[in-house]
C-alpha positions in Angstrom: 36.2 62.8 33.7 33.4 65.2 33.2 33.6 69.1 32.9 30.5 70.9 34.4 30.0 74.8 34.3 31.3 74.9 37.9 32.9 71.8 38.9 34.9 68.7 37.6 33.7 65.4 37.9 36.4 62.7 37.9 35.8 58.4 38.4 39.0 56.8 39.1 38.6 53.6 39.3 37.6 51.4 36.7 34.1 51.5 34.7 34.1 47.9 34.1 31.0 45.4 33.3 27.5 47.1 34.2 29.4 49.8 36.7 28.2 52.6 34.1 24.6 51.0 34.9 25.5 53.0 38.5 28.3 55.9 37.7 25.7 57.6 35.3 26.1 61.3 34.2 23.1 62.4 36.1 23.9 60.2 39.2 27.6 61.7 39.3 25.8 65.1 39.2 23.7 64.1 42.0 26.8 63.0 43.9 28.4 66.6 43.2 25.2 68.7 44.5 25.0 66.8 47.8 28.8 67.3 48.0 29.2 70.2 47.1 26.6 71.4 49.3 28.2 69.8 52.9 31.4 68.8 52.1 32.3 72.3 54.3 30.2 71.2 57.3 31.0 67.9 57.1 35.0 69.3 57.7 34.3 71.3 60.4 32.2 68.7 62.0 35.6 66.6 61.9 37.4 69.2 63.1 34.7 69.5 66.1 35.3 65.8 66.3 39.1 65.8 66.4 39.1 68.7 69.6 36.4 67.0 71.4 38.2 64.2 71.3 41.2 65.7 72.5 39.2 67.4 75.4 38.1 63.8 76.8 41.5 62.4 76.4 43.1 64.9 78.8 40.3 65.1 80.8 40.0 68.8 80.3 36.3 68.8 79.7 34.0 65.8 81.6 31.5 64.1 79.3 27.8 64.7 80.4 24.5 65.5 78.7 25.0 68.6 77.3 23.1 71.6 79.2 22.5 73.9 76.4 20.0 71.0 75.2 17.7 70.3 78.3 14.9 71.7 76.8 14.8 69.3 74.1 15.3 66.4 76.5 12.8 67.7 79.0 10.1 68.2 76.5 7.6 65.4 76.5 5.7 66.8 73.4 7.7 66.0 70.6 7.8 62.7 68.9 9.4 61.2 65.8 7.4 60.6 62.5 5.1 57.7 62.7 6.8 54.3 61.2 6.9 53.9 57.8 5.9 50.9 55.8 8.1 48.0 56.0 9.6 49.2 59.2 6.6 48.5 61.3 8.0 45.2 62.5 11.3 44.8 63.3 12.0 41.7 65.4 14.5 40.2 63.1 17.3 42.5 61.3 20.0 40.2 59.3 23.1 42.0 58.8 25.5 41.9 55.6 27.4 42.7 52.6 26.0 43.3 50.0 27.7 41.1 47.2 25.7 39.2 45.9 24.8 35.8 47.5 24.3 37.6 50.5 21.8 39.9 49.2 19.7 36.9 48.0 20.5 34.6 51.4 19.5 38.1 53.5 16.2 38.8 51.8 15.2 35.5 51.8 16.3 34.7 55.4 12.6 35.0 56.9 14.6 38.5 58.9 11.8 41.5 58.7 15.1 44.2 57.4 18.3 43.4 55.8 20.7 45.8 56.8 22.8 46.3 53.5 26.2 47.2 54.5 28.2 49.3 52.8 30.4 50.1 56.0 31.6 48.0 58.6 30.8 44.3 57.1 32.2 45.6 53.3 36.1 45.9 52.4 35.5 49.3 50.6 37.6 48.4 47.2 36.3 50.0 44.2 35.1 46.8 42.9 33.0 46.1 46.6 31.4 49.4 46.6 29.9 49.7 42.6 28.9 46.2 42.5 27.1 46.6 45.8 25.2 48.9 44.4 24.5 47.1 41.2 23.4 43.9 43.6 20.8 46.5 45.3 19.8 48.3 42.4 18.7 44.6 41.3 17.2 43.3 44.0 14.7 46.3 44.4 13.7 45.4 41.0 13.2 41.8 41.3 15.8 41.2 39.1 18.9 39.4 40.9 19.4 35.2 41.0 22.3 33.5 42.4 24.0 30.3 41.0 26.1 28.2 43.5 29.4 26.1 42.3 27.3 22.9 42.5 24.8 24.5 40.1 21.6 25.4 42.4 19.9 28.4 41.4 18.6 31.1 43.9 15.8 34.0 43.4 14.2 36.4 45.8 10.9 34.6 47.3 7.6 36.6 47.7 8.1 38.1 51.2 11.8 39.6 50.8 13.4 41.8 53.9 13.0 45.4 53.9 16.2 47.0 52.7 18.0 49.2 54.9 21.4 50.2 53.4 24.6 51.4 56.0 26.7 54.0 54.4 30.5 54.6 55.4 30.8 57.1 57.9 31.5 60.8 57.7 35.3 60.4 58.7 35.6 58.3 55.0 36.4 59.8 51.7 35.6 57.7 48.3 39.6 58.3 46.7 37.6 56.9 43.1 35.3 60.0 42.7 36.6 63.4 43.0 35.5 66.6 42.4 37.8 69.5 41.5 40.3 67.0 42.6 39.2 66.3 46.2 37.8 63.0 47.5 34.0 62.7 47.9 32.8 61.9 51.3 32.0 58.0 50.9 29.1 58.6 53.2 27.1 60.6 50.6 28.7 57.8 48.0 27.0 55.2 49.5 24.2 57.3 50.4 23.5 59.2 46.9 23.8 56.5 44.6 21.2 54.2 46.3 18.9 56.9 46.7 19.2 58.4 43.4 18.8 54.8 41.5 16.2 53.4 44.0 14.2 56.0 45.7 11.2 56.2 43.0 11.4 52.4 42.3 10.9 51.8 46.4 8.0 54.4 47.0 6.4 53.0 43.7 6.8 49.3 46.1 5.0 50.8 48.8 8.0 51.8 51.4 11.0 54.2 50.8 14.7 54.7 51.1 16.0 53.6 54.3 18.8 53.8 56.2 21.2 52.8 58.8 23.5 55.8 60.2 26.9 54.7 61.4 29.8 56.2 64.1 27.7 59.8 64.8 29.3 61.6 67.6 26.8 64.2 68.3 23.5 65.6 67.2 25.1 68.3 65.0 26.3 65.3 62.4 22.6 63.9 63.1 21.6 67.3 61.8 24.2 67.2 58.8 22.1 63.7 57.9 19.0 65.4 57.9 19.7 68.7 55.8 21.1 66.0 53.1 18.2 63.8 53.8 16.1 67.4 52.7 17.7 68.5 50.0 17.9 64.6 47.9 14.1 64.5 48.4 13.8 67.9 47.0 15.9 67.0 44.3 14.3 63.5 43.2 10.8 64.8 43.5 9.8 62.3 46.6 7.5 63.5 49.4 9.5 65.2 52.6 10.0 62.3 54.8 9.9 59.2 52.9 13.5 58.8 53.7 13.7 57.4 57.3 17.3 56.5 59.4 18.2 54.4 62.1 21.1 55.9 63.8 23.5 53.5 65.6 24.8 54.8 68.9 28.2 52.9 69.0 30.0 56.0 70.4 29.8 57.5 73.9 29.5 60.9 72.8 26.0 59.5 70.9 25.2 58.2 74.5 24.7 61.3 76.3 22.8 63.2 72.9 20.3 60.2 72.0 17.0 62.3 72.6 18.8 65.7 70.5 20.0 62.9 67.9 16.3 61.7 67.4 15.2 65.5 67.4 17.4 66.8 64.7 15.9 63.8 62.8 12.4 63.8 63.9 10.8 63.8 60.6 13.1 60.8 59.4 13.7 58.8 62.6 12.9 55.3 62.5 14.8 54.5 66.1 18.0 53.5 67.6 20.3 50.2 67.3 22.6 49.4 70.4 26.2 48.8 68.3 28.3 47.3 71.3 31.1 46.8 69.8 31.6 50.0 68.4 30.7 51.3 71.8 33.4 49.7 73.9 36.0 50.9 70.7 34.8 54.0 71.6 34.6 54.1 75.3 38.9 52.9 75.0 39.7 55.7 72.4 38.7 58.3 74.2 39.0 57.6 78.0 41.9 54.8 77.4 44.8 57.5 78.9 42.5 57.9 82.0 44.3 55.6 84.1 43.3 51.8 85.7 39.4 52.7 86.5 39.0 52.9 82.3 40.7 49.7 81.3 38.6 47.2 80.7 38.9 42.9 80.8 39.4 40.5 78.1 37.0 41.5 75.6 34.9 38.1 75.8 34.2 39.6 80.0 32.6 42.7 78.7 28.7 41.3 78.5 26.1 43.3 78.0 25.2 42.4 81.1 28.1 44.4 82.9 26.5 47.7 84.5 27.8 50.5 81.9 26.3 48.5 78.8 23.3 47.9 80.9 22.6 51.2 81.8 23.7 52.6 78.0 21.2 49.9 76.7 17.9 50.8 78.8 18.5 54.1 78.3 18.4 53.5 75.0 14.9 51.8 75.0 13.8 54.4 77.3 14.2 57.1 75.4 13.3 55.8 71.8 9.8 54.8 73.2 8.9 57.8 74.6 10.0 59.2 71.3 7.9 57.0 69.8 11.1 55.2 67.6 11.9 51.7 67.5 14.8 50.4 69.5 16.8 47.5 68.0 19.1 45.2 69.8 22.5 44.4 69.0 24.6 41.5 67.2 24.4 38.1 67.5 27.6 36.9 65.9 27.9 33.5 66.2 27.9 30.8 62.8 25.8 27.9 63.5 28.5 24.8 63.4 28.5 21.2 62.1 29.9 20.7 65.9 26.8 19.4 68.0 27.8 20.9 71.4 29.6 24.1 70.0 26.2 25.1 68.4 24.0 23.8 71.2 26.3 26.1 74.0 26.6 29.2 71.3 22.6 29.0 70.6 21.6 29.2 74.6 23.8 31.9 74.9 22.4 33.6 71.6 19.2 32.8 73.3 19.9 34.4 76.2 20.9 37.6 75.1 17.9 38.2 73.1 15.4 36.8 76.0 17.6 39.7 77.7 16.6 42.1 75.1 13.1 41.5 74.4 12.2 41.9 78.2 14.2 45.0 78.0 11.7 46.5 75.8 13.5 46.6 72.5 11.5 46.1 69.3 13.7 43.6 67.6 17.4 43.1 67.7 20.1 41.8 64.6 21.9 38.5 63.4 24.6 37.7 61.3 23.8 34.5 59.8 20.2 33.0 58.3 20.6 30.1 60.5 20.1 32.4 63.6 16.9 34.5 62.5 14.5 31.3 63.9 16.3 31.7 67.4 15.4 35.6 67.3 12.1 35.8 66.0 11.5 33.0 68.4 12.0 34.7 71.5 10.5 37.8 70.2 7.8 36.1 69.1 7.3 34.9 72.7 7.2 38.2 73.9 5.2 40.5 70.9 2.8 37.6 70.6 0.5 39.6 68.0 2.0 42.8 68.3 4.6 44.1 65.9 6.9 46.3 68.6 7.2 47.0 71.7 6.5 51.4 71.6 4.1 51.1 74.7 6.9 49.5 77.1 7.9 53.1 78.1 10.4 51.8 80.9 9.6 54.8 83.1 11.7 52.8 85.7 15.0 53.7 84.4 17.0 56.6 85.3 20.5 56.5 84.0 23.4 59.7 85.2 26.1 60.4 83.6 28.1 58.2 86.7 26.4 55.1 85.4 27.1 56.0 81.4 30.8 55.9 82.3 31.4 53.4 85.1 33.7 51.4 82.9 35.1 49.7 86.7 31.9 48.3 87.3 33.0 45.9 84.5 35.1 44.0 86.6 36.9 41.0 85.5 40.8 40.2 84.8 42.9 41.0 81.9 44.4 36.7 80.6 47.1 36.0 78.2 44.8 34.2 76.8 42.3 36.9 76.1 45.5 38.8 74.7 46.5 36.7 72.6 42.9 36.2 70.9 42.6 40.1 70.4 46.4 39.7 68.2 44.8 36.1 66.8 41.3 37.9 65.4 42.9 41.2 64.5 45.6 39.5 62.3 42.6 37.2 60.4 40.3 40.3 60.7 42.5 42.5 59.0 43.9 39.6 56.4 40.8 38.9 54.9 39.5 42.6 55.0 43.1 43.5 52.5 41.8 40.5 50.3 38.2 42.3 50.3 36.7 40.2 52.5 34.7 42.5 55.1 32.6 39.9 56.6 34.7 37.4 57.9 34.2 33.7 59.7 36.9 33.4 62.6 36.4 31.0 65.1 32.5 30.3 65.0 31.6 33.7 64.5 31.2 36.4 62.4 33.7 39.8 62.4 33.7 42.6 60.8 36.0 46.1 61.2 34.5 46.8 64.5 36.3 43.9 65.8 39.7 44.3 65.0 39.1 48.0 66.0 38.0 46.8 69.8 40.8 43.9 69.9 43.8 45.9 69.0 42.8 49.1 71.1 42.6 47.0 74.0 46.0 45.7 73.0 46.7 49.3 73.2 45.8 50.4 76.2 46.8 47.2 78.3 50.2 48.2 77.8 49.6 51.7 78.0 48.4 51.4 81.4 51.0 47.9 82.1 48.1 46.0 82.9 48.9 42.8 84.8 47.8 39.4 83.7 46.1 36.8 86.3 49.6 35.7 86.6 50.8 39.4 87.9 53.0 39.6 84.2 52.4 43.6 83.4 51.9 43.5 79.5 54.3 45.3 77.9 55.2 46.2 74.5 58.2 43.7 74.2 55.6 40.7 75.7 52.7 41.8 73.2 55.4 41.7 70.2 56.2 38.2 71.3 52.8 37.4 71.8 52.4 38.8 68.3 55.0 36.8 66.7 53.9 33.6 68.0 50.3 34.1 66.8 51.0 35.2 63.2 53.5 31.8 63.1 50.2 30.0 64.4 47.8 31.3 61.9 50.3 31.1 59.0 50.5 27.5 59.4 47.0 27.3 59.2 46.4 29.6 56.5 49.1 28.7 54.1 50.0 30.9 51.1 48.4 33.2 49.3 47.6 35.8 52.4 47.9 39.1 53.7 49.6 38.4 57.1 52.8 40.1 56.7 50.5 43.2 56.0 48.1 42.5 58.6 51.2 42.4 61.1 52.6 45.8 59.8 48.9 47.0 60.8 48.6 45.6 64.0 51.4 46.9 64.9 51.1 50.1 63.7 47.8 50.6 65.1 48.3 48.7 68.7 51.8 48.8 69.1 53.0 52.5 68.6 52.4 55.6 70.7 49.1 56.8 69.4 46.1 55.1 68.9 45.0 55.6 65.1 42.2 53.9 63.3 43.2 50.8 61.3 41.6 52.7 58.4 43.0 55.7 58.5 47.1 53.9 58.6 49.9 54.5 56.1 49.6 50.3 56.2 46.6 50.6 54.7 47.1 53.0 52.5 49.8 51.2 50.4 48.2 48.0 50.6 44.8 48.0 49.9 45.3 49.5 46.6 42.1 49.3 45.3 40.3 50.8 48.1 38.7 54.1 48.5 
């Protein structure tokens, strides 16, 4: 604990190994300005969040571009900052935690950006989030090796990925830092302590402090980003705008204020990324009370080729290219097997979603595992040939209303028992191996992270909300779903053995997908008492 003039600085959790290497006087006075500074507006923003929120679940105000921001949408003059160095080409993004053999398997994947996750792809324990940055704070300096249990040594090679680091959103707190008492936002966590560490060392490389921007709802928290984004270059000394951000739009909300999202960030933009599964999470939460034309199929029906992901994706490319930003494609999850046909089937379809992408227009698009970046810069490659992006394919063809934005019924499709029962099978592993700090997590040839057991048990949720009927005509209800449950948890306890988090994983689930309210798996008394050592 540290007394300042004004404010008390307390770290919680333990200052163990090289964590003081990161949790340094000056860096912990870093992390009090910028919070101390927003920590108001990011409330209220919250607050905003919480009653628009409201207002689309009742239906009391529609969803549509916003009319007090036409001007900025209609204006054809403005345009982002030109692209910085290292983002130029983007064809390839790997995703990942950042512990510490993936930081060395990212950078050395032959992806153009590493996307160094402290959100979605990280379980947030104390131990997760300092020695993330430790693993960064090396790797920037050339300084980081890996050893494997059969001996074989691992250093960065000469053309490493551009780092682009994810912080945790602005509805997280960091419960291991406080000031006067109260929880730091873990979004200026994440955010601070790279930037105050790394920023010199990167611009001294040639390129800058990037960033990926997770769950925004609106442009106002876009603007939030960019007052902090002002105020840490100010502080650090580092030109105005070597900080650039790539804001996801995974929520609907973000849908309808892309163009005011890229505007409030104009002089730190670096483009868009199309998070889908985030998106659909989104679309249930707040329209999921809106009756049969909102529920959607079995999550593994909801391509993005069905009509409202189409027309959320190319309006997405449309509107970053006249805007000058890149536009960056979304997950490819799958784990290349030792199975022949499972990896020959999973690569086509990989395959075909980027082939889907790249004649979209979008300037690159992300993988989860090494073994997929040849797939992806190989169709991009087809279609760049010696180009690095795609910014002149304007797609002046696409016009996208608010109608198409939110025609979930377009989707189609049926609602299976099996497709319930995979949503309870995932969720329970998700969630299992996210309380033993595994954020990342390999179930069933493919790569999850918190976005998935967010989607699979709000769907869960708002099948037997609406008592959606299986193909069989079976309406799910909440006494079908429990036994669903129970027979799932006995399956993947027999598989898993001892030594798990299952009975805590159920208490979640059913929490979460079971009860009258929809809460965020994050946010539940579950995980409060389990995951001790977390935020």
């Amino acid at each position: 604990m540290v007394d300042r003039l004004n404010y008390r600085i307390e770290v919680t959790g333990p200052v163990e190994g090289r964590f003081a290497e990161i949790l340094t006087p000056a860096a912990l006075d870093f992390l009090a300005k910028l919070d101390n500074t927003f920590a108001g507006r990011r409330r209220e923003l919250l607050d905003a969040r919480r009653v628009r929120r409201e207002e689309l679940q009742s239906g009391e105000k529609p969803l549509g571009f916003l009319p007090e921001t036409r001007s900025i949408r209609d204006d054809e003059s403005w345009h982002v900052a030109p692209t910085a160095p290292g983002l130029e080409d983007r064809r390839v993004e790997i995703t990942g935690p950042t512990d510490r053999k993936m930081t060395v398997n990212a950078l050395n994947s032959g992806a153009k950006v590493w996307l160094a996750d402290f959100e979605d792809a990280t379980s947030p324990t104390w131990h997760n989030v300092i020695d993330g940055q430790l693993n960064l704070y090396d790797a920037i300096r050339r300084n980081i090796d890996f050893t494997t249990d059969a001996g074989k040594r691992y250093t960065i090679g000469d053309e490493p990925a551009t780092i682009v680091a994810r912080p945790r959103g602005w509805h997280l707190v960091e419960k291991h830092i406080r000031i006067d008492g109260r929880p730091v936002s873990a979004s200026l966590v994440d955010f601070g302590l790279f930037v105050f560490h790394n920023a010199r060392q990167l611009v001294a490389r040639g390129v800058g402090p990037y960033f990926y921007l997770p769950k925004l709802e609106n442009h106002l928290e876009a603007r939030l980003w960019n007052d902090v984004f002002l105020l840490a270059q100010r502080e650090l000394g580092i030109p105005r705008g070597t900080i650039r951000a790539t804001v996801l739009i995974e929520t609907i909300t973000a849908a309808f204020e892309m163009d005011e999202i890229l505007y409030e960030l104009r002089e730190h933009a670096a483009g868009l990324n199309a998070g889908r599964w985030d998106y659909i999470f989104s679309m249930i939460k707040n329209f999921a009370a809106h009756g049969a034309d909102f529920v959607l199929p079995d999550r593994a029906q909801v391509t993005m080729t069905v009509p409202f992901m189409r027309a959320y994706t190319e309006l997405l490319v449309r509107t970053c290219h006249r805007r000058r930003a890149h536009a960056i494609g979304g997950m490819a999850a799958f784990i290349p097997s030792k199975d022949p046909e499972i990896n020959a089937t999973a690569i086509e379809k990989v395959r075909a979603d980027k082939e889907r992408e790249a004649g979209d227009g979008f300037d690159g698009s992300w993988v989860a595992h090494p073994g997929l970046v040849p797939v992806c810069r190989e169709v991009f490659d087809g279609v760049l040939g010696g180009w690095p992006n795609q910014l002149g394919k304007l797609r002046e063809d696409v016009h996208v209303t608010a109608e198409d934005l939110l025609d979930v019924a377009s989707a189609g499709g049926e609602v299976t028992e099996a497709g319930v029962r995979a949503n309870i099978n995932v969720a329970l592993r998700y969630v299992d191996a996210w309380l033993r700090g595994t954020g990342a997590a390999a179930i069933h040839h493919l790569m999850e992270d918190a976005a998935t057991a967010e989607i699979a048990r709000c769907q869960i949720w708002q099948w037997i909300r609406n008592g959606t009927k299986l193909e069989d005509g079976t309406a799910l209800t909440r006494e079908l779903a429990v036994e669903f449950l129970d027979d799932e948890l006995a399956s993947v306890r027999a598989e898993l053995g001892t030594g798990n988090r299952l009975d805590d994983a159920y208490e979640i689930f059913t929490e979460t997908a079971l009860g009258e309210k929809l809460p965020s798996f994050l946010t539940t008394g579950a995980y409060a008492r389990y995951l001790t050592d977390a935020r």
